[in-house]
N, C-alpha and C positions, 0 to 999 in steps of 0.2 A: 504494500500500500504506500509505504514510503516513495519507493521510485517511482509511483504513478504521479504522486505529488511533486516529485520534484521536474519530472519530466514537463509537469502540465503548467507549473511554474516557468520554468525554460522557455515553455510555449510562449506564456503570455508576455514575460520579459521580453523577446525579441519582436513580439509585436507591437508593444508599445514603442520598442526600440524604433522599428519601422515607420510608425505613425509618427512618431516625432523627429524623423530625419525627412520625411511628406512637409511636416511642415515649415521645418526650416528650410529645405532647398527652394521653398514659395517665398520663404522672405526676403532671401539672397535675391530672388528673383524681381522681385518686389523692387526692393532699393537695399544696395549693400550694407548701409548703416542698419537699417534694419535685422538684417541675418545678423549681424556680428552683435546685433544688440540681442538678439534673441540667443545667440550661443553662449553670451556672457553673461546674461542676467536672466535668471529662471522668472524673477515676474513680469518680464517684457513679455517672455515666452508665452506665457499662460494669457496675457493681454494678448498680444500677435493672433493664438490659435484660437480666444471665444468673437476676436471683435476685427479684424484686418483679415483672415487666412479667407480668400475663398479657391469651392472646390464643390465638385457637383456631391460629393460625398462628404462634406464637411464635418458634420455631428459624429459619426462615425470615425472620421477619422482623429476628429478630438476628443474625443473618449475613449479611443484606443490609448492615445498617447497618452494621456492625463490618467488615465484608470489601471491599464496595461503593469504600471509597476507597481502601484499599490494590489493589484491581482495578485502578480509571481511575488511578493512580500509578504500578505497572505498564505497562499499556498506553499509556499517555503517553509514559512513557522508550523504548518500544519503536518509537514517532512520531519518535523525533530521529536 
């Protein structure tokens, strides 16, 4: 049961990982100061991705990001 939790942890880490490199390669995109503010300062980020990031998929993929490691942190603690 252990390594189904951590595997499913795994899961979710790299998709938040995923989601939140979606959204920063949008900022860069965006305007540079932007990416580089959103790589350096986590509440730009979280500003960036609920109020500037668009994307036909948006909610989804800000919740991926934002949720995704609080999930595998989760499910990690649930591994020990």
């Amino acid at each position: 049961m252990n390594l189904l939790f951590m595997i499913l942890s795994a899961l979710a880490a790299i998709g938040g990982f995923v989601c939140g490199i979606i959204i920063l390669i949008n900022a860069f995109q965006d305007e540079i100061w932007k990416g580089v503010l959103c790589l350096l300062c986590g509440l730009y980020g979280v500003y960036y991705a609920l109020f500037e990031f668009e994307h036909e998929n948006k909610w989804l993929i800000v919740i991926g990001a934002l949720g995704g490691g609080s999930i595998a942190a989760g499910l990690s603690s649930l591994a020990k």
